[in-house]
C-alpha positions in Angstrom: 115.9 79.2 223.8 113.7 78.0 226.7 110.2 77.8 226.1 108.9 80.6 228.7 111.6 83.0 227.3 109.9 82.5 223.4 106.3 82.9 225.2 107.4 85.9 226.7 108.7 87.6 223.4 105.6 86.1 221.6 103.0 87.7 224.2 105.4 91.2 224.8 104.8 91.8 221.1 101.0 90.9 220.9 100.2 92.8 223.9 101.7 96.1 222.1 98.4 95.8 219.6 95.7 94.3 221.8 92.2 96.1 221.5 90.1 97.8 224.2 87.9 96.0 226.5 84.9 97.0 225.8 85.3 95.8 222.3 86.6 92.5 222.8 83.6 92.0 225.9 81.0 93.0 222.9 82.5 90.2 220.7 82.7 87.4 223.4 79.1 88.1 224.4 77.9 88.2 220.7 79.5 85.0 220.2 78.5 83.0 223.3 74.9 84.3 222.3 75.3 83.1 218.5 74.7 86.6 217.4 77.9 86.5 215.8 79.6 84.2 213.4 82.2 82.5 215.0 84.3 81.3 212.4 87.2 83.9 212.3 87.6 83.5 216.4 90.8 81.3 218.0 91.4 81.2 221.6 94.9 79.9 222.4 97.1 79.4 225.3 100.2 78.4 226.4 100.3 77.5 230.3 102.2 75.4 232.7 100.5 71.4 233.2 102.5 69.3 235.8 105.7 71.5 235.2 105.2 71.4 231.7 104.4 74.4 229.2 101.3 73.2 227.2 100.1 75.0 224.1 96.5 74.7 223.0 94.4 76.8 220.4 90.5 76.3 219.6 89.0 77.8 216.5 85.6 78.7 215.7 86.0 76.4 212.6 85.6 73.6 214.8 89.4 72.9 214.3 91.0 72.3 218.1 95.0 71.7 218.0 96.5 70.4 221.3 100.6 71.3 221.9 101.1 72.1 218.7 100.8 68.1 217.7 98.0 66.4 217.1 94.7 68.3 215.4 90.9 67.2 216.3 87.5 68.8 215.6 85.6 70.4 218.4 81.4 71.0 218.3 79.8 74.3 217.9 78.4 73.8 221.5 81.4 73.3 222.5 83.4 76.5 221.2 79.8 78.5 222.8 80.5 77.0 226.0 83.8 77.8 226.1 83.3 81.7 225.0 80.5 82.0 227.2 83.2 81.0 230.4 85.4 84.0 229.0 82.6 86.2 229.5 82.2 85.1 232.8 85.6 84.9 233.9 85.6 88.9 232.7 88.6 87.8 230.3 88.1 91.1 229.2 88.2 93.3 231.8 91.5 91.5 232.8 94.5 93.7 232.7 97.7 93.1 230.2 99.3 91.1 233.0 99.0 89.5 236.3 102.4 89.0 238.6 105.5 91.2 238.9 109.1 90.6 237.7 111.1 88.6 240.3 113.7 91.2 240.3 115.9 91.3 237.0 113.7 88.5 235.5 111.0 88.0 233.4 109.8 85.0 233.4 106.0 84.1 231.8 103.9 81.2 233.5 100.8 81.3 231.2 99.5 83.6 228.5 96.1 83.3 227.1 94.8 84.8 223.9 91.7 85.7 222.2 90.9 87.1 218.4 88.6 87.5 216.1 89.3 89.0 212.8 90.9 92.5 213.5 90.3 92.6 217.6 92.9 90.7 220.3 93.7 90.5 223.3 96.5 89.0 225.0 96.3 88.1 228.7 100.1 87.0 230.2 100.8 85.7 233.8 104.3 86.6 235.3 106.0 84.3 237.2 106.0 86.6 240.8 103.7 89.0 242.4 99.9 88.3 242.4 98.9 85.3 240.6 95.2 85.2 238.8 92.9 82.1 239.3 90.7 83.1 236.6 93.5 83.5 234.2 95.0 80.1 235.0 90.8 78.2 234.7 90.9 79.7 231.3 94.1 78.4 230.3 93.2 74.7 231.5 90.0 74.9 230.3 91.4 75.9 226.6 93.7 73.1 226.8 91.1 70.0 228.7 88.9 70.9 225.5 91.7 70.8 223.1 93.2 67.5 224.6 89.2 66.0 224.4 89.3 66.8 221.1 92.3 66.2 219.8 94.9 64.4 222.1 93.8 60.6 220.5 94.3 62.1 216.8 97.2 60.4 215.1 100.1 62.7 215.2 101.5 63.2 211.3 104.5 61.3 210.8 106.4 64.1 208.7 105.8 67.8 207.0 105.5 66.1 203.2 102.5 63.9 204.9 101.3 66.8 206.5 100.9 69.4 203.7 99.3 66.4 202.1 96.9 65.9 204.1 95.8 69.5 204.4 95.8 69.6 200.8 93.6 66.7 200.7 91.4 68.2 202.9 91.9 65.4 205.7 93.7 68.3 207.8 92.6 71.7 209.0 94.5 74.7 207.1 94.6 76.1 210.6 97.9 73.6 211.5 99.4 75.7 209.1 102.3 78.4 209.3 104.4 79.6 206.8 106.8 82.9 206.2 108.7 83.7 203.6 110.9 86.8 204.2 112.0 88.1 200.5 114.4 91.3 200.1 118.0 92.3 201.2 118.7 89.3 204.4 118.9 91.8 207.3 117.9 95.3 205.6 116.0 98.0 207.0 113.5 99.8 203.7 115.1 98.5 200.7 112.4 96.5 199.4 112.5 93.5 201.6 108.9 92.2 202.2 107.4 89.5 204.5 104.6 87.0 203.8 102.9 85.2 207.2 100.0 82.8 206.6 98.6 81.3 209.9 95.9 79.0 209.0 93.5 81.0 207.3 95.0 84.3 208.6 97.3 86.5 206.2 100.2 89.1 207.3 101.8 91.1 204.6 104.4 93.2 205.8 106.9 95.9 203.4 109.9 96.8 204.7 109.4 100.4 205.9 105.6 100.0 205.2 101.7 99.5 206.8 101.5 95.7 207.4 98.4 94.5 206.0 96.2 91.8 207.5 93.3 89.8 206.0 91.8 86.3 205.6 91.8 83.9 202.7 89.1 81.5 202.4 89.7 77.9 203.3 90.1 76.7 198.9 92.7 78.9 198.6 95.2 78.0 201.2 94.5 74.2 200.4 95.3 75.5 197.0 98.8 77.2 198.2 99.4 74.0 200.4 99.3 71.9 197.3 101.7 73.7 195.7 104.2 73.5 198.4 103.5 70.0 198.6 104.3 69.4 195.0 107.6 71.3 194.9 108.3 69.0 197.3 109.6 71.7 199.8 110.3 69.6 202.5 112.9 67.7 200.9 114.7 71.4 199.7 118.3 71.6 200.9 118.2 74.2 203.4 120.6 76.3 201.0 119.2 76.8 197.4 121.5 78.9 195.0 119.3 81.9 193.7 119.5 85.5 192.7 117.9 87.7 195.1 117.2 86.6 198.8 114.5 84.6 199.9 113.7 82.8 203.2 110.8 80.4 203.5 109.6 78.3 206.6 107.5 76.2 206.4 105.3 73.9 209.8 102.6 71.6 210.1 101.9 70.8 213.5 105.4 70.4 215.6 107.2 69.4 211.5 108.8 72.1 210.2 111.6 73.1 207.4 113.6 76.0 206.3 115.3 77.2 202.9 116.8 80.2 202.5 117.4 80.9 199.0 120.3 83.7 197.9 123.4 83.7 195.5 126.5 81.3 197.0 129.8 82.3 196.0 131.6 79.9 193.4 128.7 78.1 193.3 126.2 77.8 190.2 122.5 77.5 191.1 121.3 73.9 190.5 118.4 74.9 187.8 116.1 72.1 189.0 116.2 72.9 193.0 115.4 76.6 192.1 113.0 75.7 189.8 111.2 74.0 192.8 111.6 76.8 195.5 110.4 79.1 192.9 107.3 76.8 192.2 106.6 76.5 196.1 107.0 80.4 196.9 105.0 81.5 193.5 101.6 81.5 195.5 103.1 83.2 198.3 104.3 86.1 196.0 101.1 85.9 194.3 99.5 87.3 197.6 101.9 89.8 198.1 101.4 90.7 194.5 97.4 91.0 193.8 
C-alpha cells in the first residue's frame, strides 16, 4: 500500500472524532503560556520533504521521534516554542482539509495532528485545489525539530533490543505500539475485544461496545514492555497453535512483529511457544481485565 494511501485512511478516520476549535485554541494557548501541563500533548505529522513522505511526532514528555526511526529528547522551551507557532499559525481555526480531490482521487500531501488527553484535531492537505502555507510551516517545523533532536540518535538495531531498551528505561515508552485483537478473527459482537497501547496512550475497544481511552503512567508500560521482552515475542513464530484467537503486533520505532495465535488443524500446540505468547499478552489482558 503506498504510503499517501495509509495517511489518507489514518487521517479520514481521525478526522471523524476531532474536537471543536474553540477547545483545542484554549488548550494550545494554555500550553504555550505554561498554564497547562504539557505532558499528555503530541504533535505529529506526516508531510512530503524532497519527494519524500516524512513522519515526525513531538511529545510534551520531551520525547521527539523523527520518521518513525530514530528517538531524541527535545527541551521544554522547545515544545513551548513550537505550541506557541500553532497558536499563531490559527492551527485551530484551520478547517478539516485544505485542497480538492483531483477528480476520482484522493491523494493526501501532508496531515498534521494535535492532542492532548481527550481533545484532537487532525488537519490533512489534499493533493489538488487550494494548498495551505501555514499547514505545510507547521509540518516542517514539526519535523526540523524532530530531526534536531533526534536524527543523530542511534537507530535500534532490532525489536528484542528495542523493548529492551524501553524496559531499561534508555528508551521513551512513547516509540511504543502494540495491538492485540482477541475474539472470533473477523467477527462482528461475539466477544472479540481489542487492546491499542501507543506510548503511554491506551485504547480498549469490545466488539459491539463504547471504546474506552485512558493513560497509564510511564512504570507501568515499562513494566508491560518487560514482559514482552522476556517472552521473547520477537522471536514467536508468526503462527502459535492456541485455543481461542488472538492477534498481537507488536513495533518499536520502524521494527515490528506479528503472531496470531488460534487452533491449526492436525496440529498440537507446542506447550512451550504458547506458554510464551500467553506470558507476553497476560499484561495486555490484565488492562482489558481491571
Amino acid at each position: 500500500m503506498p504510503n499517501w494511501v495509509a495517511l489518507l485512511l489514518v487521517a479520514l478516520a481521525a478526522l471523524q472524532h476531532s474536537t471543536p476549535g474553540a477547545a483545542i485554541d484554549r488548550a494550545l494557548r494554555d500550553l504555550a503560556t505554561g498554564n497547562r501541563s504539557p505532558d499528555s500533548a503530541r504533535i505529529e505529522t506526516e508531510c512530503g520533504v524532497e519527494r519524500q513522505l516524512t513522519r515526525a511526532a513531538i511529545f510534551g514528555s520531551g520525547a521527539a521521534i523523527w520518521n518513525d526511526r530514530r528517538q531524541g529528547a527535545i527541551a521544554p522551551s522547545e515544545i513551548h516554542a513550537l505550541i506557541d507557532l500553532f497558536v499563531r499559525e490559527g492551527f485551530a481555526a484551520m478547517p478539516a482539509s485544505f485542497g480538492e480531490d483531483e477528480g476520482d482521487k484522493v491523494k493526501m500531501t501532508c496531515m498534521v495532528r494535535f492532542a492532548e488527553g481527550s481533545l484532537h484535531k487532525t488537519v490533512v492537505q489534499l493533493a489538488g485545489g487550494r494548498q495551505s502555507a501555514a499547514l505545510t510551516r507547521l509540518a516542517h517545523a514539526v519535523i526540523d525539530r524532530a530531526h534536531a533532536a533526534a536524527g543523530d540518535a542511534p537507530p535500534v538495531a532490532s525489536l528484542d533490543a528495542g523493548l529492551q531498551a524501553i524496559g531499561a528505561g534508555t528508551l521513551a515508552v512513547e516509540t511504543l505500539r502494540v495491538t492485540l485483537r482477541s475474539g472470533v478473527a473477523g467477527a462482528g459482537s461475539g466477544g472479540g475485544w481489542i487492546v491499542r497501547l501507543d506510548g503511554r496512550d491506551l485504547e480498549i475497544e469490545p466488539d459491539g461496545g463504547t471504546r474506552a481511552v485512558s493513560r497509564l503512567d510511564e512504570a507501568r508500560v515499562r513494566e508491560i514492555v518487560r514482559a514482552l521482552a522476556d517472552a521473547g515475542v520477537a522471536s514467536l513464530p508468526v503462527n502459535v497453535a492456541r485455543d481461542g484467537y488472538a492477534e498481537l503486533t507488536v513495533t518499536v520505532l520502524g521494527h515490528d512483529h506479528t503472531v496470531q495465535a488460534r487452533p491449526f488443524a492436525g496440529r498440537e500446540p507446542d506447550a512451550a511457544l504458547r506458554a510464551r505468547f500467553e506470558q507476553a499478552i497476560g499484561p495486555l489482558v490484565a488492562l482489558r481485565d481491571r
